[in-house]
Backbone bond lengths (Angstrom), bond angles and torsions (degrees), N, CA, C in turn:
res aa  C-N    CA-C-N  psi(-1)  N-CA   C-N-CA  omega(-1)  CA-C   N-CA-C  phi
1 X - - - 1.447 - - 1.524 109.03 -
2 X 0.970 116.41 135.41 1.558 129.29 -172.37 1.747 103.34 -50.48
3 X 1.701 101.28 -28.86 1.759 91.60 -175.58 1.774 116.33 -62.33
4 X 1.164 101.62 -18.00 1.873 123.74 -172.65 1.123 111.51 -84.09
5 X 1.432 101.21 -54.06 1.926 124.29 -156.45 1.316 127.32 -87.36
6 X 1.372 122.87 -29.33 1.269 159.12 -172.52 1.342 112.53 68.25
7 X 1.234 158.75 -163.45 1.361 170.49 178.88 1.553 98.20 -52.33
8 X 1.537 99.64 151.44 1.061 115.14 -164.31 1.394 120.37 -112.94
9 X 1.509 134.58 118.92 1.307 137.45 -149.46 1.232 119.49 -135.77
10 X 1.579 119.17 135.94 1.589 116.35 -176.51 0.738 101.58 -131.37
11 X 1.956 107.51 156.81 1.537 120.20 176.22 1.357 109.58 -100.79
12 X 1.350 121.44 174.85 0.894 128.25 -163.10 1.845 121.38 -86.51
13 X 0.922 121.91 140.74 1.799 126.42 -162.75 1.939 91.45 -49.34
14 X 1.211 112.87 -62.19 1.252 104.35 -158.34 1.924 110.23 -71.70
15 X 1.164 126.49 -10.08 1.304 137.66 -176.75 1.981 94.67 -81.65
16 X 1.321 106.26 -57.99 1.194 109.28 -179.93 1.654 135.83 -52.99
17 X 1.918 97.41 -32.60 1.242 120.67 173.10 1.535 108.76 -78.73
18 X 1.275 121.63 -28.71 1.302 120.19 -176.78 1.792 125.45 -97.74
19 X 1.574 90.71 -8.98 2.017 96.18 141.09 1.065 119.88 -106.01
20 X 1.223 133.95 12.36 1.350 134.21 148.71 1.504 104.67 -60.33
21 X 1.703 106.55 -79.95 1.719 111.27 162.03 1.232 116.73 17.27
22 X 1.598 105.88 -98.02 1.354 128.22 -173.50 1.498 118.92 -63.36
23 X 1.397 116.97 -6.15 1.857 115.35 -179.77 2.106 92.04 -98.39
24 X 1.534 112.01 -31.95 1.526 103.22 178.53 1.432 93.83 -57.32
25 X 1.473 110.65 -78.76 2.071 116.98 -177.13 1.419 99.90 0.44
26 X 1.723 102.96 -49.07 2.266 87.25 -146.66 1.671 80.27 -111.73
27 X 1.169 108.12 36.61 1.988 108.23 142.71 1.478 110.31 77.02
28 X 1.825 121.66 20.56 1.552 133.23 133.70 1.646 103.51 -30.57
29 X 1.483 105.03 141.10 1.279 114.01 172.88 1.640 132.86 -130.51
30 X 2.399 87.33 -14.79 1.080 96.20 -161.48 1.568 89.28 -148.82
31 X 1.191 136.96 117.53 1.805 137.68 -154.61 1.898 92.88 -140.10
32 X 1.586 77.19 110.96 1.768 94.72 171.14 1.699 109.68 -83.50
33 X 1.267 102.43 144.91 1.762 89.76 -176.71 1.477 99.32 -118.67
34 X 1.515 128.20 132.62 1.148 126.46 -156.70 1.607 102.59 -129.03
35 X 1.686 111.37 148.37 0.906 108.24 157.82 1.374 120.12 -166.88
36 X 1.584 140.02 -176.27 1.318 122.97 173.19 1.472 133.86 -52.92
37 X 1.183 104.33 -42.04 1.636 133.87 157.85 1.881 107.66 -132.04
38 X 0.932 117.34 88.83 1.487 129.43 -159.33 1.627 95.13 -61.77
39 X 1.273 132.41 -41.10 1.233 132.72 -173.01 1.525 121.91 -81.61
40 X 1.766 109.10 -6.06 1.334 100.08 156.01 1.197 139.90 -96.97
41 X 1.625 95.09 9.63 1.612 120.01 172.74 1.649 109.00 -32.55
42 X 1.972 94.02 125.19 2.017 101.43 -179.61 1.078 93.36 50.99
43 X 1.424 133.83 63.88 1.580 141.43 89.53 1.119 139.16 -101.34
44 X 0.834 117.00 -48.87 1.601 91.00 159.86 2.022 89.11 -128.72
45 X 21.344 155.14 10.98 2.074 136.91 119.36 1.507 113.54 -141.98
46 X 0.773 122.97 134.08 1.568 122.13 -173.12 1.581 119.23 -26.55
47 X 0.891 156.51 127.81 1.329 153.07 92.52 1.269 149.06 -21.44
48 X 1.492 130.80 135.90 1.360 123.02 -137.29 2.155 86.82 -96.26
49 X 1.083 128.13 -20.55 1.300 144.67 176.73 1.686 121.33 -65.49
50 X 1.879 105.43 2.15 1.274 94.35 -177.98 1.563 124.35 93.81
51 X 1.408 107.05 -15.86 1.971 123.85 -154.75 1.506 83.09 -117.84
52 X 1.497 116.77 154.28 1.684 126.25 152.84 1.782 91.90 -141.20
53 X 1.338 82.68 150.60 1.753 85.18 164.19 1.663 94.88 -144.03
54 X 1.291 103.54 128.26 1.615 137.81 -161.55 1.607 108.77 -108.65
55 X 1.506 117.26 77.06 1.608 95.70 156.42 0.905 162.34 -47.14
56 X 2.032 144.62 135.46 1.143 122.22 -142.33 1.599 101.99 -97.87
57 X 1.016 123.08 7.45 1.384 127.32 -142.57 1.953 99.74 -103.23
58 X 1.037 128.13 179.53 1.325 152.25 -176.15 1.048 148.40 163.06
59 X 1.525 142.05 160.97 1.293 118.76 -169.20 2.043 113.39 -64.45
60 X 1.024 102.00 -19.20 2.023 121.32 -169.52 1.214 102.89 -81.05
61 X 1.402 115.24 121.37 1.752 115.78 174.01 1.436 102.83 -79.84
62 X 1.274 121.02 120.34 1.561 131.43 161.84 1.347 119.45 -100.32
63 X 1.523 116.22 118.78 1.501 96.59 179.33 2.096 109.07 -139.74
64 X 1.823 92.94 113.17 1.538 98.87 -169.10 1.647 117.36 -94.87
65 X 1.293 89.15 124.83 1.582 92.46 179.50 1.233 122.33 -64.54
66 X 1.738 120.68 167.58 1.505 111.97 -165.11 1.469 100.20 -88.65
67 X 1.321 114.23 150.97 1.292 106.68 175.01 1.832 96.97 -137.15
68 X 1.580 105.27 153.06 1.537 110.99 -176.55 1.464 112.82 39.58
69 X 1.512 115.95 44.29 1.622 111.63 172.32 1.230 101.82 90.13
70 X 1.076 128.12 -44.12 1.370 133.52 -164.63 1.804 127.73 -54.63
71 X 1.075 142.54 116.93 1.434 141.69 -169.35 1.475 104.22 -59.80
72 X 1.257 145.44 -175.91 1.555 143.50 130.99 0.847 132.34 -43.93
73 X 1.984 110.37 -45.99 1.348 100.35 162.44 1.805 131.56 -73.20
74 X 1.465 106.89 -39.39 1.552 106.33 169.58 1.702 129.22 -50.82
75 X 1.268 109.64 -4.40 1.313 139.03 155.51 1.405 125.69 -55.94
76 X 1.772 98.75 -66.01 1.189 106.78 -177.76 1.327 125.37 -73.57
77 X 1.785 101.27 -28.94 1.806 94.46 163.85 1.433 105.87 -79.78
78 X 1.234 144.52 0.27 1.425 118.35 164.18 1.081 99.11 -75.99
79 X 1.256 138.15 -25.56 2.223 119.71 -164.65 1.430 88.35 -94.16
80 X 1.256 146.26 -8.51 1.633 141.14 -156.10 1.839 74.20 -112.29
81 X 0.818 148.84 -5.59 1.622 127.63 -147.20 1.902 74.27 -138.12
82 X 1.102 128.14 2.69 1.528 103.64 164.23 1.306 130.35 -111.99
83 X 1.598 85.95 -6.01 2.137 104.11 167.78 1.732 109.81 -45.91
84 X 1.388 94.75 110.77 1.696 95.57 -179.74 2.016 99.88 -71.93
85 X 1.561 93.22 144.47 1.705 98.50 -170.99 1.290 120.58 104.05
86 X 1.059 117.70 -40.08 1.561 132.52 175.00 1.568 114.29 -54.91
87 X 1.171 125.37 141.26 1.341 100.68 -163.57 2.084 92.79 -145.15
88 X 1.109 113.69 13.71 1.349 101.70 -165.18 1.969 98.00 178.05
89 X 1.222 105.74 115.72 1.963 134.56 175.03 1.202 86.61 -92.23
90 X 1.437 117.02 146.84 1.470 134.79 110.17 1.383 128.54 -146.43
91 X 1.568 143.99 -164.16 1.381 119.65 -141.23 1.472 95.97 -172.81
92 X 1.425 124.95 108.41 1.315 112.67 147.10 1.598 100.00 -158.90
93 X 1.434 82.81 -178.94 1.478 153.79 18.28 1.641 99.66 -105.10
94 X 1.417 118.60 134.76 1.403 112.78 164.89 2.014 118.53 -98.65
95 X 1.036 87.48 -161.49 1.958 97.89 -179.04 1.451 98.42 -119.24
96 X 1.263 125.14 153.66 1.066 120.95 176.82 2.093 112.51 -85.98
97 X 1.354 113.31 -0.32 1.268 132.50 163.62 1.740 116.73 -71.20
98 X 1.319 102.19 -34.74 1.478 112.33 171.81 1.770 111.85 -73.57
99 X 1.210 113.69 3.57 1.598 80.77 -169.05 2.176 90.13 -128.88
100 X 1.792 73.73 91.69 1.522 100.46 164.06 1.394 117.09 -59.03
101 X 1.495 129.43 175.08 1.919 131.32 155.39 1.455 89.88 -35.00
102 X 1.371 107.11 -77.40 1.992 110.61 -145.09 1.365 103.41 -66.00
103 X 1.603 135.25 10.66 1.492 120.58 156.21 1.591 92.43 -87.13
104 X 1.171 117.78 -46.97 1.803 114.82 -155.79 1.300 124.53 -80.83
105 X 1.901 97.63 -6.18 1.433 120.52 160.00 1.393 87.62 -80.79
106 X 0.825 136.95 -102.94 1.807 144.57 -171.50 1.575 107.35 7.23
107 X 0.836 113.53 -26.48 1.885 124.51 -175.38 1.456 111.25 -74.43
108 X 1.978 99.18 -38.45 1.596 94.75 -162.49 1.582 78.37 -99.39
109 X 0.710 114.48 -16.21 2.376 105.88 -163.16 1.879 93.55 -84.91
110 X 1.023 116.92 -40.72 1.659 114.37 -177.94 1.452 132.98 -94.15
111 X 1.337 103.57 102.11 1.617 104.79 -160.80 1.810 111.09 -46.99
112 X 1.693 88.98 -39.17 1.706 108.13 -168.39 1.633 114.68 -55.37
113 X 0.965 123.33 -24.37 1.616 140.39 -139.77 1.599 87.42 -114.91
114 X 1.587 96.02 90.51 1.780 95.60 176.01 1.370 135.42 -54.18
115 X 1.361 144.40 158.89 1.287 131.05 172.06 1.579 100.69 -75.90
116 X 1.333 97.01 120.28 1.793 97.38 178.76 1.761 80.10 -179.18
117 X 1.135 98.23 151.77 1.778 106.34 172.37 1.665 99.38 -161.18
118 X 1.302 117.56 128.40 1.695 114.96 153.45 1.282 103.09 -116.24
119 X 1.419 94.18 124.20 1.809 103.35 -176.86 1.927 82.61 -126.16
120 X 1.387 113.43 119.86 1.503 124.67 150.52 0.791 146.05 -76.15
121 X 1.383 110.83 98.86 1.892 111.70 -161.04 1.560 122.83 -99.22
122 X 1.322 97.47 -4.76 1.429 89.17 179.16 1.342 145.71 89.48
123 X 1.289 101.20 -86.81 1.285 116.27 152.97 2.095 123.25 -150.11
124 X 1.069 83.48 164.94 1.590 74.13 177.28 1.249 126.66 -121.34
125 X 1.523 114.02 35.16 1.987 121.04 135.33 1.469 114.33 -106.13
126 X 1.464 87.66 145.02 1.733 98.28 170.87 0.947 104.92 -58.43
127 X 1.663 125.97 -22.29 2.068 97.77 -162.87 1.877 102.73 -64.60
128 X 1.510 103.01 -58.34 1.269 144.05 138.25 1.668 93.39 12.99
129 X 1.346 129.20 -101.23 1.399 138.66 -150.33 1.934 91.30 -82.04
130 X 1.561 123.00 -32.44 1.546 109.69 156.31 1.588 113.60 -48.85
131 X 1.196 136.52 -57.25 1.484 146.16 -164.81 1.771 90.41 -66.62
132 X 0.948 125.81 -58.22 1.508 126.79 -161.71 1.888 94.56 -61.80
133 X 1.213 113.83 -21.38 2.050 107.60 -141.24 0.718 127.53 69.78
134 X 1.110 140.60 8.24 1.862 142.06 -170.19 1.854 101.18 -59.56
135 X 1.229 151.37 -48.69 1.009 122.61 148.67 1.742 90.63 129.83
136 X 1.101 116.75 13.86 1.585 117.32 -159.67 1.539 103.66 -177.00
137 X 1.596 114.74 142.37 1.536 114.96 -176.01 1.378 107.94 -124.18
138 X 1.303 107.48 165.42 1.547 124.25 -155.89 2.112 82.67 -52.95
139 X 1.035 131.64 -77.92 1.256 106.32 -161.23 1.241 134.66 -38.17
140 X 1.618 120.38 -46.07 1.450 120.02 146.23 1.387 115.62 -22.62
141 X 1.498 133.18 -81.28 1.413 137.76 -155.76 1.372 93.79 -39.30
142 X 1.535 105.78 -76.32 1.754 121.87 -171.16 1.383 113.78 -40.69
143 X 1.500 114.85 -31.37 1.881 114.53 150.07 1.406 125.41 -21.27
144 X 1.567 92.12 -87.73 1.148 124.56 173.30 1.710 118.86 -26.72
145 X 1.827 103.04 -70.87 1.934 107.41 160.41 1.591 96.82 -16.08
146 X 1.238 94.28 -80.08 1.659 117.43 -140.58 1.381 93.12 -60.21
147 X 1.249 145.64 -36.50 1.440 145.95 163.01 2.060 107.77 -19.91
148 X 2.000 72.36 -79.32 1.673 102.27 -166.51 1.751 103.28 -54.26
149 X 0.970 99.54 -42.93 1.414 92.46 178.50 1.834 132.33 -75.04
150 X 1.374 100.38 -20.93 1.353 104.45 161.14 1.610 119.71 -74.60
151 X 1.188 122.94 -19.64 1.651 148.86 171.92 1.311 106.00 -72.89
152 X 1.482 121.39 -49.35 1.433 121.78 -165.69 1.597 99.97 -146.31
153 X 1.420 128.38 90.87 1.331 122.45 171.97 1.563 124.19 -28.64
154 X 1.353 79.28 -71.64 1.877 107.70 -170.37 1.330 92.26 -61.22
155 X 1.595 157.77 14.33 0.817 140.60 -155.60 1.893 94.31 -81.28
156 X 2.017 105.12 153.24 1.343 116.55 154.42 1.255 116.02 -101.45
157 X 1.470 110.79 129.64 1.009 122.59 -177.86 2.026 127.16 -129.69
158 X 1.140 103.39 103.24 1.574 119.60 -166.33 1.318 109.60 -95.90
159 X 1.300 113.97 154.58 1.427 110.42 174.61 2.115 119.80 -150.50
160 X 0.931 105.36 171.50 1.758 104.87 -179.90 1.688 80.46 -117.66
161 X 1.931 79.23 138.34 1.640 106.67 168.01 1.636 113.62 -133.83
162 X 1.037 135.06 129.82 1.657 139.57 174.43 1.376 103.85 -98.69
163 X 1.168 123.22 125.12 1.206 141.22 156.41 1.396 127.97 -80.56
164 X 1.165 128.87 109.52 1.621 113.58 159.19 1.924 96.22 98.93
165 X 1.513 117.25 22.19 1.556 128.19 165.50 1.543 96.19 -56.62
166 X 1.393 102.30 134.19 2.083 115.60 173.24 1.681 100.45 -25.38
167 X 0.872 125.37 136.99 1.560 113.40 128.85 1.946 83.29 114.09
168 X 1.683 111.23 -35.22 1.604 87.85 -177.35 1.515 130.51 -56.19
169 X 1.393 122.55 141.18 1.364 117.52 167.10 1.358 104.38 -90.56
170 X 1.552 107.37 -165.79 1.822 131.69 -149.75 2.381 73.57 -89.63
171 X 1.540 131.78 -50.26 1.184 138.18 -167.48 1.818 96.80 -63.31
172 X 1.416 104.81 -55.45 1.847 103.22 -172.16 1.782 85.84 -41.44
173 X 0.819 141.28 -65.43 1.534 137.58 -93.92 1.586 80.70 -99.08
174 X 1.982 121.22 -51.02 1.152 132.22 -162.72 1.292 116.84 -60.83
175 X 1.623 110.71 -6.35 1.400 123.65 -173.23 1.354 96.85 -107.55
176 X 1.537 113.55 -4.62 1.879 100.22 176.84 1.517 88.96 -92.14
177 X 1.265 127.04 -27.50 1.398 120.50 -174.36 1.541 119.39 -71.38
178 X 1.672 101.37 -29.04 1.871 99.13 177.92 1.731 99.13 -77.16
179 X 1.491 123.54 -24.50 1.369 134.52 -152.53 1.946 92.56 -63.86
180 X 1.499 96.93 -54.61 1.736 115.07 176.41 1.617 105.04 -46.57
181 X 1.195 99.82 -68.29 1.646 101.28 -164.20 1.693 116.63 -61.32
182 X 1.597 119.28 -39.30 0.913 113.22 152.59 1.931 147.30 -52.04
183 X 1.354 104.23 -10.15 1.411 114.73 -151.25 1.735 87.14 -128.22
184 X 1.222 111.03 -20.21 1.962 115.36 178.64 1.252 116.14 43.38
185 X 1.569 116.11 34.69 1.716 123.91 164.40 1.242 119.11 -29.34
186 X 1.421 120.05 106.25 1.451 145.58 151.13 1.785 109.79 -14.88
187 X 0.842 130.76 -65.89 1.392 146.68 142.35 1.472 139.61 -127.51
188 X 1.047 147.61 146.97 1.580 141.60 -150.18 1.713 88.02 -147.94
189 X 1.588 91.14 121.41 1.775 97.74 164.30 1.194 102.20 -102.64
190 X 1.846 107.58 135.17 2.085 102.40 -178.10 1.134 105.66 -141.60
191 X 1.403 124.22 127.78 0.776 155.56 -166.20 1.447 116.05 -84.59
192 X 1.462 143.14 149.92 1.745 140.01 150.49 1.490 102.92 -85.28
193 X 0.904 121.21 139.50 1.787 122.22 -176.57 1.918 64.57 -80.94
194 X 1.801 94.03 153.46 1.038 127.05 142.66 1.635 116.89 -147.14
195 X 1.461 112.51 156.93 1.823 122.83 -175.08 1.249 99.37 -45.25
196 X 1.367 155.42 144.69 1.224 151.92 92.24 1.637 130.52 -61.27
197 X 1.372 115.11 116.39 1.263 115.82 -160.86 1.658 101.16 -59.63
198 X 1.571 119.22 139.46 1.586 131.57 163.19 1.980 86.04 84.29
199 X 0.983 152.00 88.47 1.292 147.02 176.43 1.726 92.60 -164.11
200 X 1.001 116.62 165.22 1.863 109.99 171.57 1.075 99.88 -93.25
201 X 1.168 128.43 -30.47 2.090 106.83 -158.54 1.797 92.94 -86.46
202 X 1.606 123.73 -6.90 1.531 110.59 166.03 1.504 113.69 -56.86
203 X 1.202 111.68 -37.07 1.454 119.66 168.99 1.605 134.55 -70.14
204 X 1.441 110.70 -6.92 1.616 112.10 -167.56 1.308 104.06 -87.06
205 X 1.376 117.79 157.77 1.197 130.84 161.30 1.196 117.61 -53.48
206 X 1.458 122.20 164.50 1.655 127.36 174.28 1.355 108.99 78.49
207 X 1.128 153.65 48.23 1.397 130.47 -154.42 1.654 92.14 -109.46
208 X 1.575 104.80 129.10 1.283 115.22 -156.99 1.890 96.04 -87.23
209 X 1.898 97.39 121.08 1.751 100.69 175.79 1.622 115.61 -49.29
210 X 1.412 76.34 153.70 1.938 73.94 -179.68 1.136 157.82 -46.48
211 X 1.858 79.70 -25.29 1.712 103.81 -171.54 1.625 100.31 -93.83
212 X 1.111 108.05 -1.81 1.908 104.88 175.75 1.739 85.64 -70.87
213 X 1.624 96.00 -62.57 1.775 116.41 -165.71 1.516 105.92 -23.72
214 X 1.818 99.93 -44.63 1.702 103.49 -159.96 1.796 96.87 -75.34
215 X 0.979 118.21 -43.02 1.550 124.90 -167.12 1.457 117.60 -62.48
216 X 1.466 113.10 -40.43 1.127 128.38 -172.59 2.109 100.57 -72.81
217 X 1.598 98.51 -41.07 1.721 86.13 178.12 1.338 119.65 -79.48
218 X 1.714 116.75 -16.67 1.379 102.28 174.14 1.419 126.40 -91.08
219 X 1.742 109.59 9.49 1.094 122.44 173.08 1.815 119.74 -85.87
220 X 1.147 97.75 -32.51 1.198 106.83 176.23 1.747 103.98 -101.45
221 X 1.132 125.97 -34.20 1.566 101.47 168.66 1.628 110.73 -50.82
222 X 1.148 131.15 -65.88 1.424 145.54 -172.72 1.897 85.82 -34.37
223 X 1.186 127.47 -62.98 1.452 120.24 -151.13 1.926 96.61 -81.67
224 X 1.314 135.43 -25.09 1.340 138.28 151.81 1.568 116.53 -48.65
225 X 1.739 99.64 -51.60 1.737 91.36 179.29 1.831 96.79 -75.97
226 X 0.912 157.89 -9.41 1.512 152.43 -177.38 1.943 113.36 -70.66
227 X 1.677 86.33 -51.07 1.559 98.35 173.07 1.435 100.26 -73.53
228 X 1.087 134.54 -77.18 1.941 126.26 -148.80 1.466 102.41 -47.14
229 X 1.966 112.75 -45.40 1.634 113.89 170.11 1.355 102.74 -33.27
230 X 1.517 137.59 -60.13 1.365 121.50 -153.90 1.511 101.87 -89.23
231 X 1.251 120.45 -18.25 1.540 133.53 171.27 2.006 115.17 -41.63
232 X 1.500 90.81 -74.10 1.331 108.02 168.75 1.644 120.88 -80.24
233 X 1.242 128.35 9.30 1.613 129.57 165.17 1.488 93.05 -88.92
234 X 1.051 124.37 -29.40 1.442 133.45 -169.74 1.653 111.05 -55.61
235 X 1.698 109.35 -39.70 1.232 118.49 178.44 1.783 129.38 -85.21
236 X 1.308 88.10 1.27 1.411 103.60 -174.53 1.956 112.03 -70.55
237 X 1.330 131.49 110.21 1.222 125.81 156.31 2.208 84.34 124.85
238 X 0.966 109.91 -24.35 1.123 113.89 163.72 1.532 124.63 -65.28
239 X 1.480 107.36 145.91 1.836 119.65 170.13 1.521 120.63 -101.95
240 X 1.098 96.35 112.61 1.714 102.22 175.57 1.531 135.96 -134.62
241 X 0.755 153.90 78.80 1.339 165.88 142.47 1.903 107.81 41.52
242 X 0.959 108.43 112.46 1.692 122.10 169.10 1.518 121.51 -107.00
243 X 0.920 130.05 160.42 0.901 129.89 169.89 2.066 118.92 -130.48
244 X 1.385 106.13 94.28 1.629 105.19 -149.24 1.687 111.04 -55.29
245 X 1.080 111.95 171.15 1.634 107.95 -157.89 2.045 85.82 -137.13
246 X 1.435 110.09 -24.10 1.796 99.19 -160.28 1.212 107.21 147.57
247 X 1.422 108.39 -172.10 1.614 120.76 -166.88 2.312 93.75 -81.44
248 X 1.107 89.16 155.96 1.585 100.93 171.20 2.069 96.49 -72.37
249 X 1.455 72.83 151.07 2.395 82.32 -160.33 2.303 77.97 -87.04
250 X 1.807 106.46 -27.76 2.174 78.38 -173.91 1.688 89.18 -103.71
251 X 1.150 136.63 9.62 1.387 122.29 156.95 1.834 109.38 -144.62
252 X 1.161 96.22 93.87 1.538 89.09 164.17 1.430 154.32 -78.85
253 X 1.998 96.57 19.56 1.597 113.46 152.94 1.264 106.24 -58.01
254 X 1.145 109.33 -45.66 1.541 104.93 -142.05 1.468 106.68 -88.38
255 X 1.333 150.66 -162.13 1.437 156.02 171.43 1.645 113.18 -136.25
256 X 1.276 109.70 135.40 1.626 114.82 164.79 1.319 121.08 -137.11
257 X 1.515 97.12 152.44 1.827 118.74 -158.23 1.630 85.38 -119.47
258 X 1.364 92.88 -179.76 1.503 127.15 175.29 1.251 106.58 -140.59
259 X 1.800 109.01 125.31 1.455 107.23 169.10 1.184 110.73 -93.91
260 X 1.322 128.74 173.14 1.611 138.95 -173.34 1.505 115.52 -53.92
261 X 0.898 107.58 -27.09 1.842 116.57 172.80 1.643 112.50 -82.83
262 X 1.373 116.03 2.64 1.305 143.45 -168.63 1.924 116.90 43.73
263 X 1.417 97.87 55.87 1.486 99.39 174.06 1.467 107.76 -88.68
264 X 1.390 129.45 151.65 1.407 130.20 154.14 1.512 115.93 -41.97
265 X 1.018 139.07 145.24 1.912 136.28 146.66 1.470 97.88 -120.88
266 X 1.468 120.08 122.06 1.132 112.12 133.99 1.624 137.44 -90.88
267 X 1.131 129.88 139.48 1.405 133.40 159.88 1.002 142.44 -124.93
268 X 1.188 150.06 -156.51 1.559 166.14 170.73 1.298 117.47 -115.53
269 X 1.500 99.27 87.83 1.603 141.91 165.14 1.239 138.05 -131.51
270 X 1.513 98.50 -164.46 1.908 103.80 -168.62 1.469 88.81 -143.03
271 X 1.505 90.02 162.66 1.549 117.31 156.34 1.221 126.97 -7.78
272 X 1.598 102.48 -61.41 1.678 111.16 -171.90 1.762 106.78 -84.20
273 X 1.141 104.70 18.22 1.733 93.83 162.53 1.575 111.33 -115.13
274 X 1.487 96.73 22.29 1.688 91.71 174.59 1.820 99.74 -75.66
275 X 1.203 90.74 148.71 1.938 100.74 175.47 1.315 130.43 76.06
276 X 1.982 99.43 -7.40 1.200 93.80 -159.31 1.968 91.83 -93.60
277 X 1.538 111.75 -178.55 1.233 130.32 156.76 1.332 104.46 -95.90
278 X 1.724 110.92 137.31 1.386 108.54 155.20 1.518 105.64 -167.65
279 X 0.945 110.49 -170.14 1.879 110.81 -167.09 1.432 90.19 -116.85
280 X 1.483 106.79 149.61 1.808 137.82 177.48 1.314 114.93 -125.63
281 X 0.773 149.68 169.60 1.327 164.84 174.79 1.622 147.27 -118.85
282 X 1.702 118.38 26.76 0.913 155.75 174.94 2.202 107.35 29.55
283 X 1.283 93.72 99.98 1.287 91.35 -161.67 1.524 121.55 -97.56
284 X 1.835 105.91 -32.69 1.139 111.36 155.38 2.009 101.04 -154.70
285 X 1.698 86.46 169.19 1.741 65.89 173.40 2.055 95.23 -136.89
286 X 1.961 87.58 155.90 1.259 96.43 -178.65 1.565 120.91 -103.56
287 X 1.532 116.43 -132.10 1.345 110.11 164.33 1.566 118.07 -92.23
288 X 1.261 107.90 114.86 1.420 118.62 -164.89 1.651 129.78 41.12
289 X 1.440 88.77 21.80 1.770 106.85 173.80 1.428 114.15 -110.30
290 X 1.262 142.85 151.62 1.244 128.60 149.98 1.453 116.79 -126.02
291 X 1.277 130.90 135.86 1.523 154.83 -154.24 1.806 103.64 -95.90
292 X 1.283 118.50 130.41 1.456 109.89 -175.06 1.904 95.81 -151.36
293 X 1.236 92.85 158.43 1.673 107.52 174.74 1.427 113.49 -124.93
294 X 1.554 113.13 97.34 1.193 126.13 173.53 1.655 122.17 -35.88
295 X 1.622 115.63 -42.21 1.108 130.75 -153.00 1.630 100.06 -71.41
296 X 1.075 117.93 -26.39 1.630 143.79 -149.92 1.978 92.86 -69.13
297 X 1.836 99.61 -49.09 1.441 99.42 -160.20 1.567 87.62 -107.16
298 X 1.667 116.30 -36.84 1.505 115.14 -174.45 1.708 129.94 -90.36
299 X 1.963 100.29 78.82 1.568 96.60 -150.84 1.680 91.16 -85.45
């Protein structure tokens, strides 16, 4: 938030495309593009895993006009999406205000640009996302889903939720709970609002006690972990493409990738499958992990 971060700054398409360049050269495969609000990009380091994630930001205000429909940022993943070698986009954190047609066209037109989306919603009443500013109401958001997902089926789709923001009642909250079940988030990070000193909502009326705060997140975590369970059983017996990142961080026999929808895989490997791409075979799945056997597709 700008109250933390200060003003918000972009570099320029061809500066950005040309450290991209040089991170494919030394054998990048997969370049996250980052920013404060990544989707208002042009308005106003390598990794040993194959991955870079490249900030858009700098001390130089850059600001690119739209051209052919196109945003600044839907721009910049077309010139980032023509680096020969490159094999894999992704993008955060965005706003859920940023994601115009020509990003959600961008999904189905760009092979590179994985199915994965975090759109942060917050909460799921308008009074709710009015009190916050968020700038957009639950029918909009649920647009948006229904957009990305007609563009990209298989799409993953994650989201940020606050619990217990000033002013929610026991009704705001029940509408963040139909908001979940309707929308079947891939994973949901949730938060307890707490005061932050100098912020406005430290100042609002209503400030919901703690123990609502605590009740309200383990009510809705429990119904997040219920959906992703059927989310990730979903992938089980299926083949999908990873791209390995390293040894597993609670077993370091083993190795784990990320597929394009950005799930974990762990498997049974070595060393020399760091960086690489290759297909697994979805063998069982855990808590927000899924387990695969290379050998199955990679004879």
């Amino acid at each position: 938030m700008p109250y933390t971060r200060g003003e918000e700054r972009s570099r320029s398409i061809p500066d950005i495309v040309a450290e991209c360049r040089q991170l494919v050269s030394q054998g990048v495969k997969e370049i996250t593009l980052l920013g404060q609000i990544v989707t208002s990009y042009g308005k106003r380091g390598l990794s040993q895993d194959g991955r870079a994630e490249l900030p858009l930001s700098q001390d130089a205000q850059q600001r690119v006009p739209t051209t052919d429909g196109k945003s600044p940022f839907v721009q910049l993943l077309d010139a980032v999406h023509e680096i020969e070698g490159l094999e894999r986009i992704r993008f955060t954190a965005p706003h859920p205000k940023g994601y115009d047609d020509d990003l959600v066209e961008a999904y189905a037109r760009l092979p590179k640009l994985v199915e994965s989306a975090h759109l942060p919603v917050q909460s799921g009443s308008d009074r709710v996302l009015k009190l916050m500013h968020r700038g957009y109401t639950r029918e909009r958001f649920l647009g948006i889903i229904k957009k990305l997902r007609r563009a990209k089926p298989d799409i993953g789709i994650t989201t940020d939720i606050i619990v217990g923001f000033p002013g929610e009642t026991e009704d705001d909250f029940e509408q963040t709970l139909s908001l979940a079940r309707e929308v079947q988030f891939d994973n949901s990070y949730i938060f307890k609002y707490s005061q932050r000193r100098d912020t406005p909502a430290a100042g609002m009326p209503d400030q919901v006690p703690l123990k609502i705060r605590e009740e309200r997140n383990h009510r809705l975590l429990e119904l997040v972990n219920e959906i992703a369970a059927r989310k990730y059983d979903s992938f089980v017996g299926q083949r999908t493409q990873i791209l390995v990142e390293g040894p597993s961080k609670k077993n370091p026999a083993r190795m784990t990738g990320r597929t394009r929808c950005n799930k974990i895989v762990v498997f049974d490997g070595s060393e020399r499958h760091r960086g690489q791409l290759m297909d697994v075979k979805i063998t069982r799945a855990g808590s927000f992990t899924l387990y695969g056997d290379p050998a199955i597709v990679n004879l």
